[in-house]
N, CA, C and O atoms as a Maestro MAE file, in Angstrom:
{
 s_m_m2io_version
 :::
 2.0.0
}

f_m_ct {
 s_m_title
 :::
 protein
 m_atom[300] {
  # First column is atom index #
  i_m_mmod_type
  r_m_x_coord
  r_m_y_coord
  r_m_z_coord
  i_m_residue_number
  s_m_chain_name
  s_m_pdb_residue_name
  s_m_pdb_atom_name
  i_m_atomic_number
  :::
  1 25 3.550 1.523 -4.355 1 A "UNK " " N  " 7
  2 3 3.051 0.264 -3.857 1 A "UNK " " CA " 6
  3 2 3.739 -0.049 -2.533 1 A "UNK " " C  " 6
  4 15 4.913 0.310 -2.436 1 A "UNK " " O  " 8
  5 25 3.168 -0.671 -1.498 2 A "UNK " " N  " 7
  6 3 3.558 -0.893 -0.012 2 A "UNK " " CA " 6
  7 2 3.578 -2.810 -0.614 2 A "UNK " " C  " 6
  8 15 2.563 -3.329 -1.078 2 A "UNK " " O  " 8
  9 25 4.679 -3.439 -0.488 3 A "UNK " " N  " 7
  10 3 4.349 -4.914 -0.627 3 A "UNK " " CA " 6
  11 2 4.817 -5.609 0.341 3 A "UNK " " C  " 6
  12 15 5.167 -6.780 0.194 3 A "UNK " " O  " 8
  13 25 4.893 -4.854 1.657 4 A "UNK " " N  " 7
  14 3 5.058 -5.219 3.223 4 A "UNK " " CA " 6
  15 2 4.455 -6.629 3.126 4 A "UNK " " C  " 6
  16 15 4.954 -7.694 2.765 4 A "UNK " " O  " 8
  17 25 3.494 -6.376 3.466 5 A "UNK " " N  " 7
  18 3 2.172 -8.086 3.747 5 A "UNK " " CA " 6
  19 2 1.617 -8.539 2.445 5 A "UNK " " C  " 6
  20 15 0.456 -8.928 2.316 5 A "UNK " " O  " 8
  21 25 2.784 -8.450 1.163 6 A "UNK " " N  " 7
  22 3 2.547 -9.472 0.272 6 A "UNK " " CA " 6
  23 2 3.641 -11.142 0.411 6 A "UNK " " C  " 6
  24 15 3.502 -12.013 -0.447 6 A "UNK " " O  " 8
  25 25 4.577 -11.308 1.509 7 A "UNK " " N  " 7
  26 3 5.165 -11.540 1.890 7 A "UNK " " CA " 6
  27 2 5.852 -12.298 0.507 7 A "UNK " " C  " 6
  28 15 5.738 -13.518 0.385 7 A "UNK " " O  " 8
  29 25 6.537 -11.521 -0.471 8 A "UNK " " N  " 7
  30 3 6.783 -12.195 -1.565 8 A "UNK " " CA " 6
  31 2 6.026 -12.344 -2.667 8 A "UNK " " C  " 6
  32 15 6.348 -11.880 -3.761 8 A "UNK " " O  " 8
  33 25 4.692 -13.177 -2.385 9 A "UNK " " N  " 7
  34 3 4.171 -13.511 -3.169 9 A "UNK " " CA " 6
  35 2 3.100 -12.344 -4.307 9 A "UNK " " C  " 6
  36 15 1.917 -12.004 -4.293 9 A "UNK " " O  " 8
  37 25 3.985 -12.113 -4.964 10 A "UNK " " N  " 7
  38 3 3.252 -11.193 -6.244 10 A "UNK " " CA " 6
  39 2 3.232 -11.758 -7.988 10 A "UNK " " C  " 6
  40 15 2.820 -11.228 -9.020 10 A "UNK " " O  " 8
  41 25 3.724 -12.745 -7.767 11 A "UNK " " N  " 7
  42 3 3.204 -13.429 -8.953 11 A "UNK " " CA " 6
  43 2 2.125 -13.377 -9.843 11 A "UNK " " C  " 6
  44 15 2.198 -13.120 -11.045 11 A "UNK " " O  " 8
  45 25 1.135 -13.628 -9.204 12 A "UNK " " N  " 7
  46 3 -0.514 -13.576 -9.577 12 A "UNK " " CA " 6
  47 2 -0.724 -12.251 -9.830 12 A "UNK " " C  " 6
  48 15 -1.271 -12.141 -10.928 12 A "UNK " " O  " 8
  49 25 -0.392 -10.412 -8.917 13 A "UNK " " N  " 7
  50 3 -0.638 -9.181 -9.147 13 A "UNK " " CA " 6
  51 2 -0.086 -8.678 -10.472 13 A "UNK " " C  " 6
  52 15 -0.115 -7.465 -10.680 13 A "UNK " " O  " 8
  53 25 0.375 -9.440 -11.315 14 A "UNK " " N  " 7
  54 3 0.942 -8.598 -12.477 14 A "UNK " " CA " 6
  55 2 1.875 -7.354 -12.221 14 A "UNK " " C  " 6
  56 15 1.608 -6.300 -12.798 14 A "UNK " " O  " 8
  57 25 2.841 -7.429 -11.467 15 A "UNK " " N  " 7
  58 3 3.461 -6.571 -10.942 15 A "UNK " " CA " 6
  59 2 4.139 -5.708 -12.210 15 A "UNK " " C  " 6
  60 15 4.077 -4.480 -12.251 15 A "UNK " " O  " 8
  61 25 4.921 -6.679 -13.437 16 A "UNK " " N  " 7
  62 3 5.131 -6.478 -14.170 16 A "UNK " " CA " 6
  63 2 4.887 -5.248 -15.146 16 A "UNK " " C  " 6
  64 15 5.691 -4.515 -15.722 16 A "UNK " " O  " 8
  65 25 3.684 -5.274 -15.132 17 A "UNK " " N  " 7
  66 3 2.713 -4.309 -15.913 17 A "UNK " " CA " 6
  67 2 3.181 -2.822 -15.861 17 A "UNK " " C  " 6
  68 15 3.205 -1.994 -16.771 17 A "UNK " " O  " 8
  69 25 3.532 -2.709 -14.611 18 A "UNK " " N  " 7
  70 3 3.543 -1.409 -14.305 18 A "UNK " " CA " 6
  71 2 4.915 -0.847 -14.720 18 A "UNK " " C  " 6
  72 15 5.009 0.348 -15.002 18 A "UNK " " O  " 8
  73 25 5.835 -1.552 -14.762 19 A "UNK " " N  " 7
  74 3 7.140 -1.289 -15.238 19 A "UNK " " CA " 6
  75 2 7.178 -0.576 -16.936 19 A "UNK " " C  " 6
  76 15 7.924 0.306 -17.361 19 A "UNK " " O  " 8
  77 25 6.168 -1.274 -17.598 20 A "UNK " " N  " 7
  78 3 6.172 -0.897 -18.894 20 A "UNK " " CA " 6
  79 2 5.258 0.414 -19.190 20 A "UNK " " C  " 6
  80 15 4.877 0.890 -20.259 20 A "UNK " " O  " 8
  81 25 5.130 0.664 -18.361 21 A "UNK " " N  " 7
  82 3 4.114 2.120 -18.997 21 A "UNK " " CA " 6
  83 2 4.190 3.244 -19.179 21 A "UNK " " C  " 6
  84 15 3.346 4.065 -19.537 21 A "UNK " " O  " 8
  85 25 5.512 3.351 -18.868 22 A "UNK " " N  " 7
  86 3 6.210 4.387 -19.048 22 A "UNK " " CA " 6
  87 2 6.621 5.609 -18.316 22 A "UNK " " C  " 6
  88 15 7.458 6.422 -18.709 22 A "UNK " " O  " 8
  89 25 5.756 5.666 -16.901 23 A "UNK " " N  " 7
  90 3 5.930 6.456 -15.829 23 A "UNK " " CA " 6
  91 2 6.438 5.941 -14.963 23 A "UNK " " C  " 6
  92 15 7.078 4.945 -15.299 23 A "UNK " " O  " 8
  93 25 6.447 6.228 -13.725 24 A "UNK " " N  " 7
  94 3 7.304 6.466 -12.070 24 A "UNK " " CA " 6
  95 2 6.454 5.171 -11.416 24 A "UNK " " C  " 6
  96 15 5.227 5.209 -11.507 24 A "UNK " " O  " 8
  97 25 7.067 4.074 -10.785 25 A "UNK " " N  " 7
  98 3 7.086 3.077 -9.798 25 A "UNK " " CA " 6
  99 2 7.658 3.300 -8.520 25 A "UNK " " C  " 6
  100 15 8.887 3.285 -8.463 25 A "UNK " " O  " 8
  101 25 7.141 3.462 -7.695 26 A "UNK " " N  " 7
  102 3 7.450 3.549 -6.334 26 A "UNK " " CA " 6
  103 2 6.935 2.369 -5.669 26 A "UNK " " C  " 6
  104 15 5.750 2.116 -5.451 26 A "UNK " " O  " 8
  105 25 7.954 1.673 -5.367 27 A "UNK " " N  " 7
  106 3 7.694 0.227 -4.197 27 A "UNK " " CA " 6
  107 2 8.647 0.615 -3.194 27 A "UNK " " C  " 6
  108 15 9.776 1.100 -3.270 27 A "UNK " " O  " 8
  109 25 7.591 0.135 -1.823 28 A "UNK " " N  " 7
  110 3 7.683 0.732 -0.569 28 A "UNK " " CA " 6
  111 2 8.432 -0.702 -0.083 28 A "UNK " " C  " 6
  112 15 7.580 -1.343 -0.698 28 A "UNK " " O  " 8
  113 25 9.329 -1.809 0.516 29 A "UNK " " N  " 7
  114 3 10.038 -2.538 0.822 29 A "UNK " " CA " 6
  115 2 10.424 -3.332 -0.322 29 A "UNK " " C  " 6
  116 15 10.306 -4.551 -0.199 29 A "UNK " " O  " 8
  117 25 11.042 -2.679 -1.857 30 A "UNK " " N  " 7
  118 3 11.025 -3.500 -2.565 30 A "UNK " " CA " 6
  119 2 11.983 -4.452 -2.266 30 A "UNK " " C  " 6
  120 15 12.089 -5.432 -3.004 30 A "UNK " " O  " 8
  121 25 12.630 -4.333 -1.392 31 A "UNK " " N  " 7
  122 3 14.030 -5.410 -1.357 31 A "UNK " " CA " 6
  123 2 13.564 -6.880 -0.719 31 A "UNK " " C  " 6
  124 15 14.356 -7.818 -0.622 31 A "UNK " " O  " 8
  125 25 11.992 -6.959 -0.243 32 A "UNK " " N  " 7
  126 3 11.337 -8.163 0.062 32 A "UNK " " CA " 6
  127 2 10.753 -8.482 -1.219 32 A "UNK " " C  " 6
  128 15 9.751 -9.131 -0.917 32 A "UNK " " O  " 8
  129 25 10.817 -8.381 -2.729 33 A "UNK " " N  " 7
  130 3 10.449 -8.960 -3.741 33 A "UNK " " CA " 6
  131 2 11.303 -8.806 -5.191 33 A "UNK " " C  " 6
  132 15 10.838 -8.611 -6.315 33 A "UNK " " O  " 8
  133 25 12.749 -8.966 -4.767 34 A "UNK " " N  " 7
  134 3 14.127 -8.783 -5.694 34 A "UNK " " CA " 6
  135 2 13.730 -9.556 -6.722 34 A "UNK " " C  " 6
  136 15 14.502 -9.469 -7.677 34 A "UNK " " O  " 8
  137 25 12.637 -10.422 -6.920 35 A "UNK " " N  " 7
  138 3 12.936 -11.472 -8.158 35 A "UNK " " CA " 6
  139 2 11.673 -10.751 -9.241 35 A "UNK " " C  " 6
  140 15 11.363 -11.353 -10.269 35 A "UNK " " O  " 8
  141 25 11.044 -9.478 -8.889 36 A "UNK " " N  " 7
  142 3 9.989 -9.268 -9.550 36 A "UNK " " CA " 6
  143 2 10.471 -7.831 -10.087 36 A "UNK " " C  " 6
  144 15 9.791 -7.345 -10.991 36 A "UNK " " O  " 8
  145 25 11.756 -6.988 -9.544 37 A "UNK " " N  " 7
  146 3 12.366 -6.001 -9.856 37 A "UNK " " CA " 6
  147 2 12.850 -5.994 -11.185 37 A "UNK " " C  " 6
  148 15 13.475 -6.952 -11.641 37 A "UNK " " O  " 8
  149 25 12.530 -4.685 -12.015 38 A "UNK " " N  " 7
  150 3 13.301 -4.753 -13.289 38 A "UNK " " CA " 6
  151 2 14.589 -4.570 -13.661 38 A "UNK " " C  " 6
  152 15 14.894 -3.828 -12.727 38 A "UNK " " O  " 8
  153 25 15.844 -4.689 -14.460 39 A "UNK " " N  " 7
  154 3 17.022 -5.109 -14.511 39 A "UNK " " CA " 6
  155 2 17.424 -3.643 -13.917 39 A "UNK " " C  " 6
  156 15 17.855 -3.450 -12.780 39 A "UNK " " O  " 8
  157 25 17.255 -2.907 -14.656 40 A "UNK " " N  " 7
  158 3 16.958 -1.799 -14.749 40 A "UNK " " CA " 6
  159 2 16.822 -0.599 -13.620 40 A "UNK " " C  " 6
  160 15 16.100 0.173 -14.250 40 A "UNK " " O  " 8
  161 25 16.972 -0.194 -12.822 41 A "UNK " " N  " 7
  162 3 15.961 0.812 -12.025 41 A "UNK " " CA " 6
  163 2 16.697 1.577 -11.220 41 A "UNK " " C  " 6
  164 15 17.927 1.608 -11.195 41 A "UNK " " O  " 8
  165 25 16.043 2.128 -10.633 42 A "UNK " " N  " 7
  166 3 16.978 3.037 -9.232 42 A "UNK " " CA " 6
  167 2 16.538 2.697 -8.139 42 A "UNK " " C  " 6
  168 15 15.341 2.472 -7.964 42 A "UNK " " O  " 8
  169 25 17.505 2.593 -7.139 43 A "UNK " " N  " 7
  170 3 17.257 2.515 -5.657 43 A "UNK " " CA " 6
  171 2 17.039 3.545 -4.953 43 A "UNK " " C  " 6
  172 15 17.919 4.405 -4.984 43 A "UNK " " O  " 8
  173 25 15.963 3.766 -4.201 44 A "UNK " " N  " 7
  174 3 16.657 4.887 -3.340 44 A "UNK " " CA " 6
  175 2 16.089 4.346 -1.965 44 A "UNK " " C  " 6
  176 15 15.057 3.677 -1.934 44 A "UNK " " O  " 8
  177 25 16.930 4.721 -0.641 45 A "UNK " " N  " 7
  178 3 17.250 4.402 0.764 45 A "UNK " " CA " 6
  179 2 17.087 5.358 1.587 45 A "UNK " " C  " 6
  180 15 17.977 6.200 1.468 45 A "UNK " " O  " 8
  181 25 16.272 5.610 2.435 46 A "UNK " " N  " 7
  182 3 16.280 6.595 3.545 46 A "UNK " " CA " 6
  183 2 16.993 5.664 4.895 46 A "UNK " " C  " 6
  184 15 17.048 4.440 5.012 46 A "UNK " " O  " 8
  185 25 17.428 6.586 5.699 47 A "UNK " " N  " 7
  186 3 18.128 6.235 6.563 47 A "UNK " " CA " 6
  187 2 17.802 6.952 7.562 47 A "UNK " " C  " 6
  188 15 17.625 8.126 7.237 47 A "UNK " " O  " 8
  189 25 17.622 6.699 8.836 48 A "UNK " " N  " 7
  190 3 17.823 8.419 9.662 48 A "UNK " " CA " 6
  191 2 19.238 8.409 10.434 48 A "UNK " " C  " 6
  192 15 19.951 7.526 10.912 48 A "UNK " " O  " 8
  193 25 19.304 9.810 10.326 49 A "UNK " " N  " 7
  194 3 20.586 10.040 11.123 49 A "UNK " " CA " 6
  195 2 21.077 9.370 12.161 49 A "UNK " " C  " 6
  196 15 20.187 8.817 12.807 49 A "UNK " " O  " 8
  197 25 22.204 9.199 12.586 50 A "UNK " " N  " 7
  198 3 22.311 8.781 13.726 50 A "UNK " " CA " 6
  199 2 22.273 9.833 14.918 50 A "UNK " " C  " 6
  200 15 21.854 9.627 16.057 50 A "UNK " " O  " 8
  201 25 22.838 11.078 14.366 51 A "UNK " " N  " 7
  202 3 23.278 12.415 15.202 51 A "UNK " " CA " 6
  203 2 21.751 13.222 15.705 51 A "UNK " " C  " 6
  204 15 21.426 13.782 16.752 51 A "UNK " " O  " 8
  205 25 21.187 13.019 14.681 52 A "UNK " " N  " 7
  206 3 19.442 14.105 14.613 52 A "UNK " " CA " 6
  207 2 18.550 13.514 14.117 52 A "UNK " " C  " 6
  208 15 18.642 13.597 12.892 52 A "UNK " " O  " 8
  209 25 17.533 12.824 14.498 53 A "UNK " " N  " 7
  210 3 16.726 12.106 14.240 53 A "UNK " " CA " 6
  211 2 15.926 12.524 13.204 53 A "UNK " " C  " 6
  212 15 15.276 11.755 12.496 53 A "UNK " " O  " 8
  213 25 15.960 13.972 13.071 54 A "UNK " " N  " 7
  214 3 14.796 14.892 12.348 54 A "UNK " " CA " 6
  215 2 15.462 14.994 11.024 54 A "UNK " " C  " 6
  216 15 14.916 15.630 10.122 54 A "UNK " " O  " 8
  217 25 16.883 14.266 10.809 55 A "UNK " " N  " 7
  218 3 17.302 14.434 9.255 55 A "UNK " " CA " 6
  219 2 17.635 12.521 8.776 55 A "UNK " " C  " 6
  220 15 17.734 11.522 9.488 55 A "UNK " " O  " 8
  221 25 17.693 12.655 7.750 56 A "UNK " " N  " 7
  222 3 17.479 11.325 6.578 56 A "UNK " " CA " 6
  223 2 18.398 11.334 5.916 56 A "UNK " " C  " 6
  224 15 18.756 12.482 5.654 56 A "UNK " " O  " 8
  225 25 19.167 10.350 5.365 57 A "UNK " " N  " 7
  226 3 20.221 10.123 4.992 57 A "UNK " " CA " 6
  227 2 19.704 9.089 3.329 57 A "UNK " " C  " 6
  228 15 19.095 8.019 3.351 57 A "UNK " " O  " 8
  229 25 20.149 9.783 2.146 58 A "UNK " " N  " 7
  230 3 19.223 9.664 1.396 58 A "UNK " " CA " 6
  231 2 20.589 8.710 0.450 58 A "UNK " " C  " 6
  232 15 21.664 9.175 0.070 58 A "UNK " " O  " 8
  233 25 20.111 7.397 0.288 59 A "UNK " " N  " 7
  234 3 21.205 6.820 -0.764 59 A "UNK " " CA " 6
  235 2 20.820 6.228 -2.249 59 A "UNK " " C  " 6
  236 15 20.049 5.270 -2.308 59 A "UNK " " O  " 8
  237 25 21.355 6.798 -3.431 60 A "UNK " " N  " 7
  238 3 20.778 6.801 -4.688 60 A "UNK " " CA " 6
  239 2 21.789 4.950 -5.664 60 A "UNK " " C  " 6
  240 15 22.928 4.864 -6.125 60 A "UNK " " O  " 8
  241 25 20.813 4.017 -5.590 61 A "UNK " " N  " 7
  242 3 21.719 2.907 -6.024 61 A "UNK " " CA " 6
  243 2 20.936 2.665 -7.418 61 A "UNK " " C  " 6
  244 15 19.814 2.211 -7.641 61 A "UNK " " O  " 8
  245 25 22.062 3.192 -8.357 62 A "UNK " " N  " 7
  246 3 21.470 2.978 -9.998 62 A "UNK " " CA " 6
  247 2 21.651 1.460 -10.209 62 A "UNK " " C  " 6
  248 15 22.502 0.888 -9.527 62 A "UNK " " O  " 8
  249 25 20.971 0.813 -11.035 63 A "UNK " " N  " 7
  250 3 20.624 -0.427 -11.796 63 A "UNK " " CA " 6
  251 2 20.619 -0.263 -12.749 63 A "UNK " " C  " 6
  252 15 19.507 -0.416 -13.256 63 A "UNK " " O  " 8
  253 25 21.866 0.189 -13.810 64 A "UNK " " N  " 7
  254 3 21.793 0.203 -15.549 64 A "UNK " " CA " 6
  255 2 22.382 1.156 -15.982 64 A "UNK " " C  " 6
  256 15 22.188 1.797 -14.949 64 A "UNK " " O  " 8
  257 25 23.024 1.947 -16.683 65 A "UNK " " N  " 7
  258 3 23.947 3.018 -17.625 65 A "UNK " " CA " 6
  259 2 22.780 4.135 -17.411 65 A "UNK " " C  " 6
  260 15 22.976 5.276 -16.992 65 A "UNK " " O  " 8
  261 25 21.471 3.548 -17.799 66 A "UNK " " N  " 7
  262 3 20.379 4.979 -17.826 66 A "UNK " " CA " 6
  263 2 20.463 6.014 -16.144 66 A "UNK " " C  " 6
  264 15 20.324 7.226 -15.983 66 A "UNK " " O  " 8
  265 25 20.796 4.702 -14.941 67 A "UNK " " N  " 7
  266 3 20.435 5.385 -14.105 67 A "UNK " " CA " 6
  267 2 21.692 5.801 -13.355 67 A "UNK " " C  " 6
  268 15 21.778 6.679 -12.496 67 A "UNK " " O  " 8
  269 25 22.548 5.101 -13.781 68 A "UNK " " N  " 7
  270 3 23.942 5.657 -13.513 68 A "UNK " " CA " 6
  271 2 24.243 6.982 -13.929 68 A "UNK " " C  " 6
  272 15 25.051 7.707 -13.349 68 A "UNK " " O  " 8
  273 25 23.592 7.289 -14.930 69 A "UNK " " N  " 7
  274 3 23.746 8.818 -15.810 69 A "UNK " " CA " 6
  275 2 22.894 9.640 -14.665 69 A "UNK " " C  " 6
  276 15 23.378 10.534 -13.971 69 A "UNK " " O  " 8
  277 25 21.688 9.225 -14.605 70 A "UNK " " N  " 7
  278 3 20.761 10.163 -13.869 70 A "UNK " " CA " 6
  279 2 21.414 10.426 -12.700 70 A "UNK " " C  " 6
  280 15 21.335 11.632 -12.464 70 A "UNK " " O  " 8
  281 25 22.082 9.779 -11.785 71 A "UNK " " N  " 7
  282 3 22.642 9.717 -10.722 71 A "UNK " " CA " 6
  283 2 24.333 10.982 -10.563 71 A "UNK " " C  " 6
  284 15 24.587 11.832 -9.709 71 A "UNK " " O  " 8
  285 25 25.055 10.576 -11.686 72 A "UNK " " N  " 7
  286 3 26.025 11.571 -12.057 72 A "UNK " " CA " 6
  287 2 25.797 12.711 -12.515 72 A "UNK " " C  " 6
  288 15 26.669 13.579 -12.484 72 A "UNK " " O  " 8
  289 25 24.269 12.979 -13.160 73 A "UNK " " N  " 7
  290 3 24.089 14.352 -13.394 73 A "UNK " " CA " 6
  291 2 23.621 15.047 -12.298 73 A "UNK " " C  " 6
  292 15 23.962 16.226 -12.213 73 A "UNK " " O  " 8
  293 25 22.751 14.468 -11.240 74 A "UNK " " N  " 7
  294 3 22.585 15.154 -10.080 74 A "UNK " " CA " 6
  295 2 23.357 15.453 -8.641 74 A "UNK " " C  " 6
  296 15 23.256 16.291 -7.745 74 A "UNK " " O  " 8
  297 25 24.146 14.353 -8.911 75 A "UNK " " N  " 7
  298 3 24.930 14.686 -7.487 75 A "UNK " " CA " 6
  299 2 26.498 15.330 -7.606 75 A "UNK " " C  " 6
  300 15 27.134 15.599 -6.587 75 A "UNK " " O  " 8
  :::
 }
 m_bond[299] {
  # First column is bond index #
  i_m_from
  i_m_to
  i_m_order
  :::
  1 1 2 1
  2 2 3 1
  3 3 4 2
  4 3 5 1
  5 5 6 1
  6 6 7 1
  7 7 8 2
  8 7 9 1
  9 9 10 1
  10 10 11 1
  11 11 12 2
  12 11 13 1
  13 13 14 1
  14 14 15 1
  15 15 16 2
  16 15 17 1
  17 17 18 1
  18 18 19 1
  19 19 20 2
  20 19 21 1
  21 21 22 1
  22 22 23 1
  23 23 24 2
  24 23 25 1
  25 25 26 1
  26 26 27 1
  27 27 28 2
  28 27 29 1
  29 29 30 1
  30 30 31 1
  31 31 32 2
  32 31 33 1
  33 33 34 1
  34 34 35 1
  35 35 36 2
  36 35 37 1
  37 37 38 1
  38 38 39 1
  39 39 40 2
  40 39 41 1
  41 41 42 1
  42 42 43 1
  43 43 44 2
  44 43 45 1
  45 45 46 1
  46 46 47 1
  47 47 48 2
  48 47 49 1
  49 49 50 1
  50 50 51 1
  51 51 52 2
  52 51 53 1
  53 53 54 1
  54 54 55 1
  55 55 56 2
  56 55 57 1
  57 57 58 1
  58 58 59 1
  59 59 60 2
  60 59 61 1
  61 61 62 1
  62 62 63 1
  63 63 64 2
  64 63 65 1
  65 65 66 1
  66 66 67 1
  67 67 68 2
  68 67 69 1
  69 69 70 1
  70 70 71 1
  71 71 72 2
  72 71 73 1
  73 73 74 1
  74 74 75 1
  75 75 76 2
  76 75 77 1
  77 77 78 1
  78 78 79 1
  79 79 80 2
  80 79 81 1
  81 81 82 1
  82 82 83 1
  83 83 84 2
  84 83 85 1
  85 85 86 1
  86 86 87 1
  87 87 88 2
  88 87 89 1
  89 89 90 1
  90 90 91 1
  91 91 92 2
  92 91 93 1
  93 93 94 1
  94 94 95 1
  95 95 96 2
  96 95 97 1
  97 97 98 1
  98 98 99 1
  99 99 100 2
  100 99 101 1
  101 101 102 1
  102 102 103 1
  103 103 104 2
  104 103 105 1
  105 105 106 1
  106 106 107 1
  107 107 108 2
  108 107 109 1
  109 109 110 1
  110 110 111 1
  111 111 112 2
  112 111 113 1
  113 113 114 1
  114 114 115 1
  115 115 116 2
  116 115 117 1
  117 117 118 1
  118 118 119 1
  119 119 120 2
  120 119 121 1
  121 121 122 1
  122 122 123 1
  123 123 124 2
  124 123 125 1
  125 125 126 1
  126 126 127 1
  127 127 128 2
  128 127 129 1
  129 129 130 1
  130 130 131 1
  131 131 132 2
  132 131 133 1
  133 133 134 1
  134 134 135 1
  135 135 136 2
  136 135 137 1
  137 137 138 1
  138 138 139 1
  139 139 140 2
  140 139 141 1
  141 141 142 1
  142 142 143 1
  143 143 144 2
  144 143 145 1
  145 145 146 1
  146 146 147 1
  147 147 148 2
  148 147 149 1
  149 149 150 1
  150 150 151 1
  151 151 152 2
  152 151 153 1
  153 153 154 1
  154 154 155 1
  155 155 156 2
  156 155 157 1
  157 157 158 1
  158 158 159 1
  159 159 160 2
  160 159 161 1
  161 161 162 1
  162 162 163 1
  163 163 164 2
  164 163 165 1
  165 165 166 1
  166 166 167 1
  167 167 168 2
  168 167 169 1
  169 169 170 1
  170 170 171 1
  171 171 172 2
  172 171 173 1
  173 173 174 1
  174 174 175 1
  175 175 176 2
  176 175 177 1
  177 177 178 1
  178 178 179 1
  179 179 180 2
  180 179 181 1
  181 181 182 1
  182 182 183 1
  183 183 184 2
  184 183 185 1
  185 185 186 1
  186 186 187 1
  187 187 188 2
  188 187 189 1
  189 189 190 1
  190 190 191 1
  191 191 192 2
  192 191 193 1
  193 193 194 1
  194 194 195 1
  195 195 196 2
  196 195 197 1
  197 197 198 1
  198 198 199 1
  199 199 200 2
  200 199 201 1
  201 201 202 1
  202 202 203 1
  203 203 204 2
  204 203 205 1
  205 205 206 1
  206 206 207 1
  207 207 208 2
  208 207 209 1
  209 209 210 1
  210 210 211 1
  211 211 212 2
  212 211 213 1
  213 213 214 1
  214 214 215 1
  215 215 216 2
  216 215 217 1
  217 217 218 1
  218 218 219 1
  219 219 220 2
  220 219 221 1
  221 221 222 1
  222 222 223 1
  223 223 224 2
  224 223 225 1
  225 225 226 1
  226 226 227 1
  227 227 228 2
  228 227 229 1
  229 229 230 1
  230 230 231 1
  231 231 232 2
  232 231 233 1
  233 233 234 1
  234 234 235 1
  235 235 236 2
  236 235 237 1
  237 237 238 1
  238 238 239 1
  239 239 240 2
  240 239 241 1
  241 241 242 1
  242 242 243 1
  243 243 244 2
  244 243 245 1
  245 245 246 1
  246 246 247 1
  247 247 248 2
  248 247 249 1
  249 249 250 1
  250 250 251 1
  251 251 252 2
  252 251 253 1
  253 253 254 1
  254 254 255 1
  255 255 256 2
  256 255 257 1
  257 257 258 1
  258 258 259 1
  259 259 260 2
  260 259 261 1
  261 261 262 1
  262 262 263 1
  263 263 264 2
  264 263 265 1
  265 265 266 1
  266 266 267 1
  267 267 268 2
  268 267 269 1
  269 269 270 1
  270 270 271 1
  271 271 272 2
  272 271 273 1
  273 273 274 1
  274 274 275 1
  275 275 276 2
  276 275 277 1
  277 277 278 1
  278 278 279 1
  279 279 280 2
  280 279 281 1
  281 281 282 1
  282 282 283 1
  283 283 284 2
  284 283 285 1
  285 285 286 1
  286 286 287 1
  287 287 288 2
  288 287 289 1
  289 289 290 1
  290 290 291 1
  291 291 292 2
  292 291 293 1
  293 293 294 1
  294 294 295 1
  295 295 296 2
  296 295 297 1
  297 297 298 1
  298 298 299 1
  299 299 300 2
  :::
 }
}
């Protein structure tokens, strides 16, 4: 989901819904709708380099024991 030009307001979209179904959520600026995020989740952050533009700087921020695990088993 891109919720750029929902400027917040997702109340009414049932955003909710999608959290429970048991697969993969991808929100594209979720940090413009923190109050609709589940307790729960993972962050992840691209960055670009400062040195090489052509590389990304990738930061993994767990939300909960589940994703804290996922996070320590991969890195």
């Amino acid at each position: 989901m891109d919720v750029y030009r929902l400027d917040g307001k997702v109340g009414e979209l049932g955003i909710e819904e999608y959290f429970t179904k048991g697969g993969i959520t991808i929100i594209e600026w979720a940090d413009m709708i923190p109050d609709y995020l589940p307790e729960e989740r993972l962050d992840i952050k691209f960055k670009s380099s400062n040195e090489d533009e052509d590389k990304r700087i990738i930061t993994l921020i767990p939300h909960g024991k589940k994703y804290e695990d996922i996070c320590e088993a991969i890195v």
